[in-house]
C-alpha positions in Angstrom: 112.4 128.7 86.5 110.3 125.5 86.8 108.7 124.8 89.6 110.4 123.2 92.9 107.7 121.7 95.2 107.5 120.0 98.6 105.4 117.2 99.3 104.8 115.8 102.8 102.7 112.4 103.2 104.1 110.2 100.1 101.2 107.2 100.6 99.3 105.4 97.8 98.1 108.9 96.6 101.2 111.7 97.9 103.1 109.1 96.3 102.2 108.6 92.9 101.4 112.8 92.8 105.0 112.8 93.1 105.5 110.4 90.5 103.3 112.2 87.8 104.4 115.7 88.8 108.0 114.3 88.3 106.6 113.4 84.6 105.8 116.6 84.3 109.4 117.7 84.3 108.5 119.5 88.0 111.2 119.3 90.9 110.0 117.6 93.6 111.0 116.8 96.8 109.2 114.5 99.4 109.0 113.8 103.0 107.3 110.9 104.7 107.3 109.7 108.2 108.3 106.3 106.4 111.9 107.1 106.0 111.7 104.3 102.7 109.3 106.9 101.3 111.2 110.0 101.9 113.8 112.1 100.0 114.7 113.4 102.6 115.4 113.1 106.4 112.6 115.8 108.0 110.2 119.1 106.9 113.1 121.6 107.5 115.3 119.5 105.5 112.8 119.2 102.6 112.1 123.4 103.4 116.3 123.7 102.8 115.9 122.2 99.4 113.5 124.3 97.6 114.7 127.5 95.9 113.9 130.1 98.6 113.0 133.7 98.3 115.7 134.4 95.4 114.8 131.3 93.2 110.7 132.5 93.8 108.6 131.2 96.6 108.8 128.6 98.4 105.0 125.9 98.1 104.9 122.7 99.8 102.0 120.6 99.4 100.6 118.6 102.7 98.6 115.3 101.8 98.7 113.7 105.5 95.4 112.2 107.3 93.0 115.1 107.9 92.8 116.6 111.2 95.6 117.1 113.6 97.7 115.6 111.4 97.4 118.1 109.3 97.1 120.7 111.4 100.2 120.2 113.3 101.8 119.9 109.7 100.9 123.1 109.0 101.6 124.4 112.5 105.3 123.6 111.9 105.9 124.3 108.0 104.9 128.0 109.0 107.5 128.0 111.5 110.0 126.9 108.4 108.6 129.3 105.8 108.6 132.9 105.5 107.0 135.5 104.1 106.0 135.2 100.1 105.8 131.4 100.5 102.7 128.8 100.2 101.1 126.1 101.9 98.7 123.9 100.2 96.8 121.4 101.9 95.2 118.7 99.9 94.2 116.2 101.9 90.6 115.3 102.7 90.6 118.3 105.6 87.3 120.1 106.5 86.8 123.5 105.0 86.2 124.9 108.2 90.1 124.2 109.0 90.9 125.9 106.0 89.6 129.6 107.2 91.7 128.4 110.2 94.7 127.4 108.6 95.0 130.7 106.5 94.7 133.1 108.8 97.3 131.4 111.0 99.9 131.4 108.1 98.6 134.6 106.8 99.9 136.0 109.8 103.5 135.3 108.8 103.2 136.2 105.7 102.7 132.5 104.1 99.9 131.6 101.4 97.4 129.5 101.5 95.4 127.2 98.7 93.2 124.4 99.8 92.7 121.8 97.4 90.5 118.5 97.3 91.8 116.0 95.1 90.1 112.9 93.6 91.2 110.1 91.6 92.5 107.5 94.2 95.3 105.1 92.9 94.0 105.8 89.7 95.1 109.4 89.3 99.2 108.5 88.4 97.9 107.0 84.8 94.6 109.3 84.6 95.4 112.5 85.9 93.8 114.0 89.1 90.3 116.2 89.4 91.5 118.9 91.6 89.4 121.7 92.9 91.3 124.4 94.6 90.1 127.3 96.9 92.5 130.7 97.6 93.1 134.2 96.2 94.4 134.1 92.2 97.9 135.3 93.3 98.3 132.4 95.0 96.6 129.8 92.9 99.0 131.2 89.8 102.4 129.7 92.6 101.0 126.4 92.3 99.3 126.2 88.4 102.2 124.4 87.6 101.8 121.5 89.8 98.3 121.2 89.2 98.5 121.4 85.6 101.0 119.0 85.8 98.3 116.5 88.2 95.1 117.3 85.8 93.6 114.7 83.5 94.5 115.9 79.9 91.3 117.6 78.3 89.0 120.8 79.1 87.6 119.1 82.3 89.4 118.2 85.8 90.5 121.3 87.3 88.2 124.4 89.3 89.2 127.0 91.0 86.6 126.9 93.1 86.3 130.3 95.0 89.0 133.1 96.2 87.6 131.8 99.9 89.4 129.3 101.9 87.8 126.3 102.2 86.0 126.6 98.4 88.3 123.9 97.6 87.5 121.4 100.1 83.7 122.3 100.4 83.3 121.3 96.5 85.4 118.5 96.8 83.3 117.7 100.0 80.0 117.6 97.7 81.9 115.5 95.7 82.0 113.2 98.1 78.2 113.5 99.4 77.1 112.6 95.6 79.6 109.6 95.3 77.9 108.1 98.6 74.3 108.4 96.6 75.6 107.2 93.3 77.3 104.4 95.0 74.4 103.6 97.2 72.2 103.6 94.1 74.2 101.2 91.9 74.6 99.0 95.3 70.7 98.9 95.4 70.3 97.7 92.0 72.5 94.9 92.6 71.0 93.6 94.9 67.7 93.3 94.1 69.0 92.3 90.5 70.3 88.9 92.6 67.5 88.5 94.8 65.1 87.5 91.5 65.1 84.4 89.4 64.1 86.4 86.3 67.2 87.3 85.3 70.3 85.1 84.5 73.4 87.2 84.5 74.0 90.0 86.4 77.5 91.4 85.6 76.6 91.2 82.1 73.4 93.6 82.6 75.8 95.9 84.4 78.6 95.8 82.3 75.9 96.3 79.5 75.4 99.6 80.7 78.4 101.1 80.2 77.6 101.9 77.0 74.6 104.0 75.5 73.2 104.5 78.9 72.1 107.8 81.0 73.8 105.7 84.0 77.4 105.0 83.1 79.8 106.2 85.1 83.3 105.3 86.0 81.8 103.7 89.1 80.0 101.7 87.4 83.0 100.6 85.3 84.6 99.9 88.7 82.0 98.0 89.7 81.9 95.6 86.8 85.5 94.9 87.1 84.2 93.6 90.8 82.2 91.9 89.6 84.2 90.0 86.8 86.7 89.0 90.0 83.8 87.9 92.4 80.5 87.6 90.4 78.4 87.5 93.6 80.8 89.5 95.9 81.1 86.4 98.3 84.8 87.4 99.0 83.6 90.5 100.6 81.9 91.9 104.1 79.0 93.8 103.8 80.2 96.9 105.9 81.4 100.0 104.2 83.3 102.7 106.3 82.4 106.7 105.5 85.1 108.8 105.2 83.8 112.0 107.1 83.1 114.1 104.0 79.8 112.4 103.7 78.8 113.3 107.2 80.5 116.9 106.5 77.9 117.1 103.3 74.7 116.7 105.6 75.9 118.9 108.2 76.3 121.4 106.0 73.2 121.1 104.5 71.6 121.4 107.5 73.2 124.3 108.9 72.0 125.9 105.1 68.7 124.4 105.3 69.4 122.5 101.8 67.1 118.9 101.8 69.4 116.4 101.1 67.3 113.5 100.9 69.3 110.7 98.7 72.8 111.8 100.2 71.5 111.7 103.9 69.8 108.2 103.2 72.5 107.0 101.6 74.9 108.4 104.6 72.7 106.2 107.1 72.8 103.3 105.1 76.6 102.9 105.5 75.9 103.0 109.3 73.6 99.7 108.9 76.3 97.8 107.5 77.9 98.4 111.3 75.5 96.0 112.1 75.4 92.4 112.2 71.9 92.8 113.5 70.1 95.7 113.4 68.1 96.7 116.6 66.5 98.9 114.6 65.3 96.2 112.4 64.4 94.5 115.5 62.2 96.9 116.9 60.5 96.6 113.0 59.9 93.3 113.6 58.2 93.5 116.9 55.9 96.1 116.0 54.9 94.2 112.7 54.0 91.3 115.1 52.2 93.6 117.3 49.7 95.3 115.2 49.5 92.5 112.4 50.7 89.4 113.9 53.3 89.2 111.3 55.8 86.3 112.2 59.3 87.3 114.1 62.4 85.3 113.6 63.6 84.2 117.0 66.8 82.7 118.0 66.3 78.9 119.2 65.4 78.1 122.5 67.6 75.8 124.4 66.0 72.2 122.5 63.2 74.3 120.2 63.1 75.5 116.8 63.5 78.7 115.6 60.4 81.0 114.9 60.0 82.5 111.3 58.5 82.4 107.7 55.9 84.6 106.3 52.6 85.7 107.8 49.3 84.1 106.7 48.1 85.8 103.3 45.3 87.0 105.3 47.0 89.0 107.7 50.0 89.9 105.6 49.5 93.6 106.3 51.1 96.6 107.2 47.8 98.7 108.9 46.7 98.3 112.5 
């Protein structure tokens, strides 16, 4: 029979997987804490709904914040479920929950597949890259719904590893290399506005989308910013990290894997926390110190502000 599925957390992603699985000719049935969102009224009424052990297991899939969120999901599906049935858990989780997470539902009898998803708002039109993590036995319960979610083509969909947490780890590395990528194009921008040489600077990006070693779809996302806001003026310079990024480094640490570009471009998020760097400040005063390169200084009360460049013939970097 075709597949019946539960999904729990219907937001701008949970929601249009439900959407595009629906497409797919899939039975789904949702539950949100947003009772506008939900089919139904709680998780042991969305449990009551799928088939059951006659009509073939029983897989719901959680996409709720990562965290306790999801781990108190989790915690109470397996109190609904029973032996022969599935959780999967695609949210943005850390795959060290995962190990957790299986062996607790293992106990009971209950499956478990981890799966990092990508594709954001785009996915419902596009399809979803999915990279799962679990034995095959219980990957094969839940290849409907992700053939269902995958873009259309050879590419979008791994399992990853028979482990728990293979899923979320790759889709964690994911993650570490968008930060980079992101951080590099971000880069170019702005120094591409800092000179006068060059007129047009959505035009040179949107230039190489094509024929290039660099396009990307962030860089097509990034030229449709640009067409709205040419200089970005409508935007804050802070950008928020998602905890894979930080997950990324960790882990490479505890494997001793360099991870220069992903690190750096990790710590460059935190700068945009700052309005005014203290690092940048202690910089400055150590310029001024050993070359007697000028420091901007606040006014004081009836003064002028101190700045500019240092004469050309102590504009130098070595004490």
């Amino acid at each position: 029979m075709p597949l019946h599925i539960g999904l729990v957390g219907l937001g701008k992603m949970g929601g249009n997987m439900r959407t595009r699985m629906r497409n797919a000719g899939l039975t789904v049935v949702g539950f949100d804490m947003n009772p506008d969102l939900a089919d139904v009224a709680s998780l042991a009424e969305m449990v009551e709904q799928l088939p059951g052990p006659d009509g073939g297991a029983r897989v719901v899939w959680v996409m709720v914040p990562a965290g306790e969120p999801t781990r108190d999901t989790i915690r109470q599906l397996a109190d609904l479920l029973g032996e022969g049935d599935l959780v999967l858990d695609g949210g943005n989780s850390k795959y060290t929950d995962d190990e957790l997470n299986a062996t607790m539902l293992a106990e009971r009898g209950i499956g478990f597949v981890d799966c990092g998803v990508s594709g954001g708002v785009w996915g419902l039109e596009n399809g979803y890259a999915l990279m799962c993590g679990g034995s095959d036995e219980d990957v094969a319960k839940v290849q409907p719904a992700f053939d269902a979610l995958r873009p259309e083509g050879e590419f979008g969909f791994v399992h990853a590893g028979k482990k728990p947490g293979a899923g979320h780890f790759a889709k964690m590395v994911h993650n570490g290399i968008e930060y980079a990528m992101m951080q590099a194009y971000a880069e170019g921008w702005e120094l591409l506005e800092a000179v006068d040489q060059v007129d047009n600077v959505p035009e040179i990006f949107a230039s190489w989308r094509g024929g290039t070693v660099i396009r990307s779809w962030l860089l097509d996302l990034l030229v449709a910013a640009l067409d709205e806001d040419e200089h970005l003026d409508q935007l804050r310079g802070y950008a928020e990290d998602s905890g894979e990024g930080r997950w990324t480094v960790e882990a490479a640490i505890d494997n001793a894997v360099p991870m220069h570009v992903i690190a750096a471009s990790l710590f460059a998020r935190f700068t945009s926390r700052q309005d005014d760097s203290p690092a940048m400040k202690a910089i400055a005063a150590m310029r001024n110190q050993f070359g007697g390169h000028a420091v901007h200084t606040p006014p004081p009360p009836g003064g002028e502000a101190t700045g500019g460049d240092a004469p050309a013939d102590t504009a130098t970097d070595t004490a």
